[in-house]
C-alpha positions as CSV (number, residue, x, y, z in Angstrom):
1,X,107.5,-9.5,215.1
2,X,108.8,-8.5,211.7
3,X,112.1,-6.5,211.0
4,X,112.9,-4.2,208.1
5,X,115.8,-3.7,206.9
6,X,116.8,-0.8,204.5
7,X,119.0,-1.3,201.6
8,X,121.7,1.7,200.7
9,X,120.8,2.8,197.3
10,X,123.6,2.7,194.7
11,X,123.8,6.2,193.2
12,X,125.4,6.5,189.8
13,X,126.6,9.8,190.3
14,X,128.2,10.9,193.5
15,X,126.5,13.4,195.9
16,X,129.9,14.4,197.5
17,X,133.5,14.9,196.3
18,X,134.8,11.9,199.1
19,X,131.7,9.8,197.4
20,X,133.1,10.8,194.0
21,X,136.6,9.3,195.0
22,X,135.2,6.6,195.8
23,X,133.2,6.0,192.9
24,X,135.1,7.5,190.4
25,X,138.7,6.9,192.1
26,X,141.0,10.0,191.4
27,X,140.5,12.0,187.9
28,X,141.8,15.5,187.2
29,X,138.7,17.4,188.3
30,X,138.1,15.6,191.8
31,X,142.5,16.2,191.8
32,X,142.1,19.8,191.1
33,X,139.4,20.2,193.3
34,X,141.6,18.3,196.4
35,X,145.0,20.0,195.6
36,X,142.9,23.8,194.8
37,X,140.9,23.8,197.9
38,X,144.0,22.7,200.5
39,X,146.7,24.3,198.8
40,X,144.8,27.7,199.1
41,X,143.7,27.1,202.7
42,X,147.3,25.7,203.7
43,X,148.8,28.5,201.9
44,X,146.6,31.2,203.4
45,X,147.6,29.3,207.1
46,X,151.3,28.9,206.2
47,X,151.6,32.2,204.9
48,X,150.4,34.0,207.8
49,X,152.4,31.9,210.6
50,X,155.6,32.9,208.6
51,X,154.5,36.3,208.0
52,X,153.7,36.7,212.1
53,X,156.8,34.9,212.7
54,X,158.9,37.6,210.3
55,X,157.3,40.6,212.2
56,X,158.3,39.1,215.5
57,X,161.8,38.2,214.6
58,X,162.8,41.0,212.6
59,X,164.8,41.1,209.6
60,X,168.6,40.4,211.2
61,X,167.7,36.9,211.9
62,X,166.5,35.9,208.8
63,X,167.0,38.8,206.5
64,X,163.7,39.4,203.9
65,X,163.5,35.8,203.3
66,X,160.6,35.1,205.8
67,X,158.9,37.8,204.1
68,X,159.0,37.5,201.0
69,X,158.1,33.5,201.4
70,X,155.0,34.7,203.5
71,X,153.5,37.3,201.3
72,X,153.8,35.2,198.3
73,X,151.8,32.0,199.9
74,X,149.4,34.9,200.9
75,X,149.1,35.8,197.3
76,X,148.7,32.2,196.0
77,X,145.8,31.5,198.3
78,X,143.2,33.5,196.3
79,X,144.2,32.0,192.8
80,X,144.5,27.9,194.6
81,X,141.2,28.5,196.0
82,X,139.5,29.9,192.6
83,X,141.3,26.9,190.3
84,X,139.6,24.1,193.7
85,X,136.6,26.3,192.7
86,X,136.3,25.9,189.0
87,X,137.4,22.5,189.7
88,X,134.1,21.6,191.5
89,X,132.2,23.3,189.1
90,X,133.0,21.4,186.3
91,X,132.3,18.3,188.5
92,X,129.2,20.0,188.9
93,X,128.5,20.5,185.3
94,X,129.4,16.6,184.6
95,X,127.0,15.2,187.2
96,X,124.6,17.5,185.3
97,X,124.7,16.2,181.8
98,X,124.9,12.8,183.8
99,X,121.7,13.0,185.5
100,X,119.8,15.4,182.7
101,X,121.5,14.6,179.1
102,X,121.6,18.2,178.5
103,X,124.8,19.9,178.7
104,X,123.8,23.8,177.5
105,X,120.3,23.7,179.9
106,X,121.3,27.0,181.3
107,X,121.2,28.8,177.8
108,X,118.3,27.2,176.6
109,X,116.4,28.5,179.5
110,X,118.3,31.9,179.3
């Protein structure tokens, strides 16, 4: 009876952005990416629970504080989630120059 046992390849570059911390530990792109991606989607979930939370108390509890916090973490969801974005794509465009040694491939091509 024989057994086979399969070794884990050893990537260089890191398929995933929890690989990449784990590889890599923390830089500013894999940082950006983490604190752009949650801040927009805890911002987007803050903001509406105090926004709900303002309509249903009205504004003699609290006056337009509740408001105004709610509609601004409403408004900074869009631009946290496009800075996580950009983020992963310049970890994107790193793992490409790692993997091909060609940084402008899309413009030669184009």
């Amino acid at each position: 009876m024989t057994m086979e046992f399969g070794l884990r390849t050893n990537d260089l570059t890191a398929r995933s952005i929890i690989d990449r911390l784990r590889v890599h530990g923390l830089t500013p792109g894999t940082g950006g990416a983490i604190c752009g991606l949650c801040g927009g989607i805890g911002a987007a979930v803050l903001g509406s629970i105090i926004t709900a939370v303002a309509w249903f108390t009205g504004p003699e509890w609290h006056g337009h504080l509740l408001q105004r916090d709610g509609t601004v973490l409403l408004f900074l969801t869009i631009p946290l989630l496009i800075f996580g974005a950009h983020c992963l794509d310049l970890i994107d465009t790193e793992v490409k120059v790692w993997t091909t040694g060609r940084k402008n491939e899309d413009r030669e091509n184009g």
